[in-house]
C-alpha positions in Angstrom: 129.6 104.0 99.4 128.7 101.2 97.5 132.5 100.1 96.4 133.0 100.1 100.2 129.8 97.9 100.4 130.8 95.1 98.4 134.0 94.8 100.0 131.8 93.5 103.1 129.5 91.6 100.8 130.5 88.4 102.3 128.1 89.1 104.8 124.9 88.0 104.3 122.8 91.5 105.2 125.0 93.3 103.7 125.0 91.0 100.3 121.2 91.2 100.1 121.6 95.1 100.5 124.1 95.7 97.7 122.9 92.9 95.0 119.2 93.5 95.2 119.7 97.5 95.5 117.9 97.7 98.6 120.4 101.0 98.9 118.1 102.8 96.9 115.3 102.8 99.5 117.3 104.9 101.6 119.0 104.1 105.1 115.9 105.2 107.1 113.3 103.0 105.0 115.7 100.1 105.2 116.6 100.3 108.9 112.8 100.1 109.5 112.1 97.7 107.5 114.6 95.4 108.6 113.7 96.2 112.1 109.9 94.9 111.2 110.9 92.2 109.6 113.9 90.8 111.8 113.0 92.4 115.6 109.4 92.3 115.4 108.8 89.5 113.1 106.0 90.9 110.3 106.6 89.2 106.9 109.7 87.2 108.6 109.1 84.3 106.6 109.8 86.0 103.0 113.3 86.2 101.6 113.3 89.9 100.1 112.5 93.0 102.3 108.8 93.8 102.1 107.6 97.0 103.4 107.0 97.3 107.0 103.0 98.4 106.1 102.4 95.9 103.8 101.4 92.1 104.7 102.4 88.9 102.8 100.7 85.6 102.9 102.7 82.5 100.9 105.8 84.6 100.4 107.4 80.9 99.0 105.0 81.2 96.4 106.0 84.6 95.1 108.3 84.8 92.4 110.8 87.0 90.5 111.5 86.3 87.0 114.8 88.0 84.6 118.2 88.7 85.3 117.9 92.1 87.2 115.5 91.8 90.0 116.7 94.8 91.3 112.9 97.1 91.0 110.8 94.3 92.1 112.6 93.6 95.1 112.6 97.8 95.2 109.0 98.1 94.8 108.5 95.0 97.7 110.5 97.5 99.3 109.4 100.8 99.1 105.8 100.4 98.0 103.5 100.7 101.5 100.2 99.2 102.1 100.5 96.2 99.8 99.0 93.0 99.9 100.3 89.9 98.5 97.6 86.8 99.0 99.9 84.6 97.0 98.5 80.9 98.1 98.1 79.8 94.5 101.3 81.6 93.5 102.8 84.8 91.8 105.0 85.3 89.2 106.6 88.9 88.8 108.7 89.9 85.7 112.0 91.6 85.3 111.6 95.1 85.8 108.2 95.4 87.2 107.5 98.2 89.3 104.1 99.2 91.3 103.1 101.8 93.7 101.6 102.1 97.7 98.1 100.0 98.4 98.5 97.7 95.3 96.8 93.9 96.2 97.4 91.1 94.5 94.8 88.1 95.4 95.7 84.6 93.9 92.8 82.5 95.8 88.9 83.0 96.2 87.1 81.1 99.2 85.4 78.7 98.0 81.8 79.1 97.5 80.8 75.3 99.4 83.4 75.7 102.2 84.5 79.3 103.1 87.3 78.2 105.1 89.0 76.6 101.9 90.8 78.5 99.2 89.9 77.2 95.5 92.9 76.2 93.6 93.7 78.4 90.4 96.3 79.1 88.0 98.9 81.9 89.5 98.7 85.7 89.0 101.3 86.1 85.9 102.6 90.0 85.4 105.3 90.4 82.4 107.8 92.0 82.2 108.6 95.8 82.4 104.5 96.3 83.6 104.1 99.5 85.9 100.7 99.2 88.1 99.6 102.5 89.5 98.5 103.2 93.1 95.3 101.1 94.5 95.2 98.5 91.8 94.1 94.9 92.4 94.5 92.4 90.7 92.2 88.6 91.1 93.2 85.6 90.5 94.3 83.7 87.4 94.9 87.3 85.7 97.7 87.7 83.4 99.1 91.0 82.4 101.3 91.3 79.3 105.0 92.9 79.0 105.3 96.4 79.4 101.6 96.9 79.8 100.4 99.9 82.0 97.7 99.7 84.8 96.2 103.3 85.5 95.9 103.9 89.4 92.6 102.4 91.4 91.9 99.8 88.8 90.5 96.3 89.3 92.4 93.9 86.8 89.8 90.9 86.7 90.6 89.2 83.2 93.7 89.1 81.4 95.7 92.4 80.2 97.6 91.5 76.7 100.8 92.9 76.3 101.8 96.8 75.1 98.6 98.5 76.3 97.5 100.5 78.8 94.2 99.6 80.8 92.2 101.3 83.0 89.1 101.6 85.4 87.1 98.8 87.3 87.0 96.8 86.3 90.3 97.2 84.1 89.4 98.0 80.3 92.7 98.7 77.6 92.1 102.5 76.4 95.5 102.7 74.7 98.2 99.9 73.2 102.0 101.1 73.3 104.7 101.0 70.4 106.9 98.1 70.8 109.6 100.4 69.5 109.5 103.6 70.8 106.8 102.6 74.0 104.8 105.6 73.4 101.2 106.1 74.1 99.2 105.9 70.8 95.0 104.7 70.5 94.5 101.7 69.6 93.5 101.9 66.3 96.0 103.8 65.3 100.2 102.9 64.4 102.7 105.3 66.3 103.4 108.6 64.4 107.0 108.1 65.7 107.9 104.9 64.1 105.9 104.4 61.0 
């Protein structure tokens, strides 16, 4: 099926479909998702499919980083609920992935004037970082490569790279190999690779 794809990848639908893997959703999720965003207009202005339950403000501002953008534009995809507040920009590494209800809030009101958004560095995620269901994550935060947010945290400070953090608000539990990427305390080397 995907052979005969490409051979209509000239078309521009059908190009975004094949290259960013949209496939993969499955031809129910895509139909409706394409329906919401090209028929009934929600999340219209963003260039990758975003799921039909979740809402995007600044979609401009959102950005994919690394070659293979293919499980970023899959979790935009499949992952319901989400909200991206990206007015003072995010920045999403290669092979990211995150699940339903995730927010990701990159501008506070301001405390003076709460009409007015307060200006702030972007909300930085590495690469290969897998956020469980319900997280948030506030503005300015940075999250290291291949770090793992645990489900129905609140990431409020900055996440370094190779743990694992959990709770609200988000505290590291756990660091991962940088070899072998298995789960090992922090004061501790991995049994695996010593």
């Amino acid at each position: 099926m995907i052979r005969f794809l490409k051979i209509f990848s000239f078309i521009p639908f059908i190009k975004r479909l094949v290259y960013r893997k949209y496939y993969a959703t499955g031809l129910g999720t895509y139909i409706v998702n394409s329906f919401y965003k090209v028929i009934l207009r929600i999340n219209a202005p963003a260039d990758f499919l975003c799921h039909f339950t979740s809402r995007v403000n600044s979609p401009k501002k959102i950005k994919f980083i690394g070659s293979d953008l293919s499980s970023q534009y899959l979790s935009m995809a499949t992952s319901g609920g989400c909200y991206y507040q990206a007015l003072n920009g995010i920045v999403i590494g290669e092979g990211t992935i995150w699940s339903y209800n995730c927010c990701f809030v990159s501008a506070n009101h301001s405390f003076l004037n709460l009409t007015k958004h307060t200006e702030t560095e972007p909300i930085r995620i590495g690469e290969r970082v897998w956020l469980g269901a319900n997280c948030v994550v506030l503005p300015s935060v940075s999250i290291g490569d291949y770090s793992i947010i645990g489900a129905s945290s609140l990431v409020s400070k900055d996440i370094p790279e190779y743990t694992i953090a959990v709770g609200n608000p988000a505290r590291v539990i756990a660091k991962r190999c940088k070899i072998c990427l298995s789960k090992i305390k922090l004061e501790e080397n991995c049994p695996n690779c010593s």
